[in-house]
C-alpha positions as CSV (number, residue, x, y, z in Angstrom):
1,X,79.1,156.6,96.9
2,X,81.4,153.8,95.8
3,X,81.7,152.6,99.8
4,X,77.8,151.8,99.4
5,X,78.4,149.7,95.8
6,X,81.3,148.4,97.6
7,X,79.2,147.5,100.4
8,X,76.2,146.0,97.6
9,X,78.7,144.2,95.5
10,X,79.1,141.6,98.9
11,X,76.9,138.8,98.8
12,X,76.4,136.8,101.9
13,X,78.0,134.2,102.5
14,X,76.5,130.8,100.1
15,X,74.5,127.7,101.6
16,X,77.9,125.7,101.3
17,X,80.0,128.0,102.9
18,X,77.6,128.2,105.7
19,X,77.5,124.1,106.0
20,X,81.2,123.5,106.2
21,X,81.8,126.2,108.8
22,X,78.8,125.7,111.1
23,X,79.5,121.7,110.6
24,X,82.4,120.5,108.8
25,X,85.1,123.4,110.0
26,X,83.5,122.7,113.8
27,X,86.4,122.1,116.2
28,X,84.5,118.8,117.7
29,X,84.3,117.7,114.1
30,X,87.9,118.1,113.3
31,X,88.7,116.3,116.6
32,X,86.8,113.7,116.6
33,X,88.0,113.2,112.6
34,X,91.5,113.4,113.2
35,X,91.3,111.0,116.3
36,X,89.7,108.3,114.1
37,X,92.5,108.8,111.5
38,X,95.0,108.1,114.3
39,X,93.1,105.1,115.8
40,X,93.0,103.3,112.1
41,X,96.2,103.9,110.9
42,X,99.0,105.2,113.5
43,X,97.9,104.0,116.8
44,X,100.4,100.6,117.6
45,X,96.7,99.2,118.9
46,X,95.5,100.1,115.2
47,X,92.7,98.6,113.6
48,X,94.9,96.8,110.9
49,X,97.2,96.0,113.0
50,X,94.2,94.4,115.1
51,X,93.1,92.7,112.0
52,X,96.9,91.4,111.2
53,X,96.9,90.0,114.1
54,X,93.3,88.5,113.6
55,X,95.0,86.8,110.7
56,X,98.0,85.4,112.4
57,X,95.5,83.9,115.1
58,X,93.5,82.0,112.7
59,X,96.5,80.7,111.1
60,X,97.9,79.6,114.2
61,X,94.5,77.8,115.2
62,X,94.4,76.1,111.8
63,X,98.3,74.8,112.9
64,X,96.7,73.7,116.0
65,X,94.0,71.7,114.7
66,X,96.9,70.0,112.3
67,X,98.8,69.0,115.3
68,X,96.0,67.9,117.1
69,X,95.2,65.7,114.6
70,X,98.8,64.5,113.9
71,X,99.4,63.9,117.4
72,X,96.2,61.6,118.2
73,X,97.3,59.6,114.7
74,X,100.8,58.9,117.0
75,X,99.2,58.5,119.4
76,X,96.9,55.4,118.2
77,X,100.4,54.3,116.7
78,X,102.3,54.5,119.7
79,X,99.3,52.7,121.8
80,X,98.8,49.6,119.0
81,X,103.0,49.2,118.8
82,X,103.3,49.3,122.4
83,X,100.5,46.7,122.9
84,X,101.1,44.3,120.3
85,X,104.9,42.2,119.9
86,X,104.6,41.7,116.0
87,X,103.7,45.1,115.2
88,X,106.4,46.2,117.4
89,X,109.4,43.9,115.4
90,X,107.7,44.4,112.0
91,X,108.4,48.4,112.6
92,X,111.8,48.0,114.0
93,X,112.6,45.4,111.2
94,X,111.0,48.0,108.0
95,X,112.5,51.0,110.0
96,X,116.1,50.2,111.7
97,X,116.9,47.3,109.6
98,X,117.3,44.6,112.5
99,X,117.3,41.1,111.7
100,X,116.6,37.3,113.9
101,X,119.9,35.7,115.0
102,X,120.3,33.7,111.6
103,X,119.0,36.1,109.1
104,X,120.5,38.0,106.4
105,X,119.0,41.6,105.2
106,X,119.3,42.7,101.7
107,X,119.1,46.5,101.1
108,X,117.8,47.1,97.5
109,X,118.8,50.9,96.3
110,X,117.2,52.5,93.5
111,X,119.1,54.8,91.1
112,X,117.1,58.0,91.5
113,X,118.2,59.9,88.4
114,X,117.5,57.1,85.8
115,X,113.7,57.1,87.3
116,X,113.3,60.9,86.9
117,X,114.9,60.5,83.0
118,X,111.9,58.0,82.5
């Protein structure tokens, strides 16, 4: 008699139960889950490191543009100093201090440290 309550006394299995063995608990499920956890976060082709590396590429592009930039500004610099005499002893005169036969230069230094006290 108490094998047949015993037997009474188990309910079938709940609707949740059911769910997360027949879907959840599936081996293709689990698979397929634990193969997505290693592709975003331990695989060395990850997708942050993908996206790291997405970063570092549009750093390096804005660099680029930069130096594109800087180097057509030389560029037009080195083109106009090259073609023109004046501009060419005007920039060695400002820049390397060189001077005409009978000239004298006079280098004027300012005292840094009283102009920061100011």
């Amino acid at each position: 008699m108490e094998e047949k309550n015993l037997i009474k006394n188990i309910q079938p299995k709940s609707e949740t139960v059911k769910f997360l063995q027949k879907y959840v608990l599936n081996k293709y499920t689990v698979t397929i889950f634990l193969f997505l956890v290693w592709m975003i976060f331990f695989d060395k082709t990850s997708f942050l490191v993908i996206h790291e590396l997405n970063g570092e590429i549009n750093k390096y592009e804005e660099q680029l543009g930069y130096y594109k930039a800087e180097y057509e500004k030389n560029d037009a610099f080195y083109k106009k100093l090259m073609n023109n005499k004046s501009e060419k002893e005007k920039y060695a005169r400002e820049n390397y201090f060189m001077k005409k036969p009978n000239e004298e230069i006079f280098i004027l230094v300012v005292d840094s440290s009283n102009i920061a006290k100011k």
